[in-house]
C-alpha positions, 0 to 999 in steps of 0.5 A: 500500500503507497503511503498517502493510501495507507495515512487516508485509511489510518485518518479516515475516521477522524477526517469523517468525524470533523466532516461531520462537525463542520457539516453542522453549521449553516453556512448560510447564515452570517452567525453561522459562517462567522462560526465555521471560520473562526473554528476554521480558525482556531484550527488552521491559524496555529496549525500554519504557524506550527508548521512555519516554525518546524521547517515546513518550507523545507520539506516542501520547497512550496510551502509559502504559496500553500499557506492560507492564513492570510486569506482566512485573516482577510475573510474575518477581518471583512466580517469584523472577527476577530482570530482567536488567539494562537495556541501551539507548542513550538514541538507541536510537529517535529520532524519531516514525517509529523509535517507531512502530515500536517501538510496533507490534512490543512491541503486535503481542507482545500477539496472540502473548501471547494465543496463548501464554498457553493453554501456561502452567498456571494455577498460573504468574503471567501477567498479561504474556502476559494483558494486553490492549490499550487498548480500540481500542489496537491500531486507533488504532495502526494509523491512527497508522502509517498517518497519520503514515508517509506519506514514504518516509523515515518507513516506512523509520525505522519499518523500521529500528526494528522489526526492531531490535526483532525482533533484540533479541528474537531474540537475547535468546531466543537467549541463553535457550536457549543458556543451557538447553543450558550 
């Protein structure tokens, strides 16, 4: 089994359950949009800034055009959020393995985005749920876990490193819609 087949399979449970989560608010609403992005947020923002400082541009030469922080900063700034505060342990992921992925996770968001975007009216701000990957992005990452997670060792730390990530944003979707309900 190739690597990026075996990390989706050992993921996707946690990736169904934060579909799920997400799936749970009303994008069409601007309440409700303002809560999907600020738990887009408090997941993303820290994960992004985690990832800047565990070296992901050297793991992929193309990190700094994946990033998306700035697009999910400009749509909160236009519908007057403010981003939570970032909470990350500078170890949050150590090592080419943990990064890729985090990496495969936060790149995986976009496919979802583009899913997503078609429930938000035009009138709100969505350049993060409409950015697109890196033109061949997503298959030079496909080919990095596959070239780069070949011990047992390396897929394993990749593992542990994307379902912290689908956790993060489980739990920030979490708080959103308990924050709805209070």
């Amino acid at each position: 089994m190739s690597a990026r087949a075996a990390l989706r399979s050992a993921t996707a449970e946690n990736h169904h359950r934060v579909d799920a989560a997400f799936s749970r608010f009303d994008l069409a609403t601007a309440s409700g949009y303002r809560r999907f992005l600020l738990a887009q947020a408090g997941g993303f923002l820290p994960i992004e800034s985690a990832l800047d400082e565990a070296g992901a541009a050297d793991v992929l030469d193309d990190w700094p055009q994946r990033r998306r922080g700035t697009l999910l900063r400009a749509d909160l700034e236009e519908l007057e959020v403010t981003p939570p505060e970032l909470f990350f342990r500078p170890d949050f992921f150590s090592g080419e393995a943990s990064i890729l992925g985090a990496i495969y996770v936060l790149e995986g968001s976009r496919l979802g985005g583009a899913v997503l975007k078609q429930a938000v009216p035009g009138h709100f701000p969505r350049r993060f749920l409409e950015a697109r990957h890196v033109a061949g992005g997503w298959r030079k990452l496909l080919q990095a876990l596959d070239d780069l997670l070949i011990r047992p060792d390396d897929l394993e730390a990749a593992v542990r490193a994307a379902k912290e990530v689908f956790a993060r944003f489980e739990a920030e979707a979490g708080a959103q819609l308990e924050n709805k309900a209070a």
